[in-house]
C-alpha positions as CSV (number, residue, x, y, z in Angstrom):
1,X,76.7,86.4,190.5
2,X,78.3,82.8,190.5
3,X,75.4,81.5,192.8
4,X,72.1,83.3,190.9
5,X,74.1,81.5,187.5
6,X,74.6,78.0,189.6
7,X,70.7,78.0,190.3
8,X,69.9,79.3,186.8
9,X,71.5,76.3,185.2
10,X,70.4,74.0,188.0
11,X,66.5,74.9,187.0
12,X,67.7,74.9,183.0
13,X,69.5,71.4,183.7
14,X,66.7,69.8,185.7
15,X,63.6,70.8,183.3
16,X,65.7,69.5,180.7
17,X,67.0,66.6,182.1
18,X,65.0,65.3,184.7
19,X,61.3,66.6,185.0
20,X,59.0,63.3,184.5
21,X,57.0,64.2,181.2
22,X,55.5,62.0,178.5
23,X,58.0,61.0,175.4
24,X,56.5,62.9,172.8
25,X,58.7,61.0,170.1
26,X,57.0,60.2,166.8
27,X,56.0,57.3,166.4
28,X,56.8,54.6,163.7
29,X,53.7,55.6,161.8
30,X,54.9,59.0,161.8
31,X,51.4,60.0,162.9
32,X,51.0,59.7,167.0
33,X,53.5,60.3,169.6
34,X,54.7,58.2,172.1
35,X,53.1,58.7,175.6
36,X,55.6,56.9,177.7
37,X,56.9,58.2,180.6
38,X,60.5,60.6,180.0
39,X,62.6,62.3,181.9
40,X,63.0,66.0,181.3
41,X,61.5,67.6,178.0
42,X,64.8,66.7,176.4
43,X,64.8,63.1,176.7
44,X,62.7,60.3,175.1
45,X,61.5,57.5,177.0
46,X,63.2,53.7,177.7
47,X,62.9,52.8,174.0
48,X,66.6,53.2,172.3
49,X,65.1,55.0,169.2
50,X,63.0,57.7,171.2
51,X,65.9,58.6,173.9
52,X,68.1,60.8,171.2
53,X,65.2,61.7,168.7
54,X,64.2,64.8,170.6
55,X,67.4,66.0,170.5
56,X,68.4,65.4,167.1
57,X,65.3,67.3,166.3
58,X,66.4,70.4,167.7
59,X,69.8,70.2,165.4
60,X,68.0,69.3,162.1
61,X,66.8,72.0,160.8
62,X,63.7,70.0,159.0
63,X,62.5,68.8,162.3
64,X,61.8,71.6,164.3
65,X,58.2,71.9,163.6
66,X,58.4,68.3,164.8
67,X,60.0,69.4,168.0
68,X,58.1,72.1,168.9
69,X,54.9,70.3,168.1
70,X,57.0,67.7,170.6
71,X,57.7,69.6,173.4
72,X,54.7,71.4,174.1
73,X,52.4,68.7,173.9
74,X,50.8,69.0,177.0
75,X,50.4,71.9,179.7
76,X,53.0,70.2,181.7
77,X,55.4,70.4,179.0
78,X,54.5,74.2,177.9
79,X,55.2,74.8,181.7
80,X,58.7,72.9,181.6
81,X,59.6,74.0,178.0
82,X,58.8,78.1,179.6
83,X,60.8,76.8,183.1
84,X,63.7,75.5,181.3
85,X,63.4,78.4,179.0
86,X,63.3,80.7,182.0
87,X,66.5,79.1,184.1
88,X,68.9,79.0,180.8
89,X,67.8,83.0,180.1
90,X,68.4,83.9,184.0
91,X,71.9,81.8,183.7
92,X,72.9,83.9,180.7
93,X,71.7,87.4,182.4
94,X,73.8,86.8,185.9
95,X,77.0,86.7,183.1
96,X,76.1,89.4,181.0
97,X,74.3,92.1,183.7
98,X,77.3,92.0,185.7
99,X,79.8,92.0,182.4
100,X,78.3,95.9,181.6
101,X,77.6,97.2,184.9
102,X,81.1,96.8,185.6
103,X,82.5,98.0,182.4
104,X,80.8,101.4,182.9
């Protein structure tokens, strides 16, 4: 169990965290995005204002047709938004499977 959750969050961390993607921020005129290089969908690029915007998309509640619009921008990002999807859901099954298998 502890090594299927390990490699689950690994994935979840890395697609996050690290994956090289494009920015995706919006720009100042609140109309393009930014198409520098990022790492990880969660991230913005070098630029101080893009590097938390992502993130405070997800927690304002006005912004997340922003942020969706954000991270799947691309087919690379659809495919690291579904992997980091993927790796966070397998994390949170080896906890839970094991939980009610054992309480039976």
């Amino acid at each position: 169990m502890s090594v299927i959750m390990f490699l689950s969050l690994a994935v979840f961390a890395h697609a996050s965290f690290q994956v090289p993607v494009w920015c995706g921020a919006v720009n100042r005129d609140r109309v393009t995005y930014c198409r520098n290089n990022a790492h990880g969908i969660l991230m913005g690029c070098s630029k101080r204002q893009h590097r938390w915007q992502k993130l405070k998309m997800i927690v304002l509640r006005s912004k997340a047709g922003d942020f969706s619009r954000v991270v799947f921008l691309a087919a690379k990002e659809k495919f690291n938004a579904f992997l980091a999807a993927s790796g966070l859901l397998s994390a949170i099954a080896a906890v839970i499977v094991p939980a009610i298998a054992g309480a039976e």
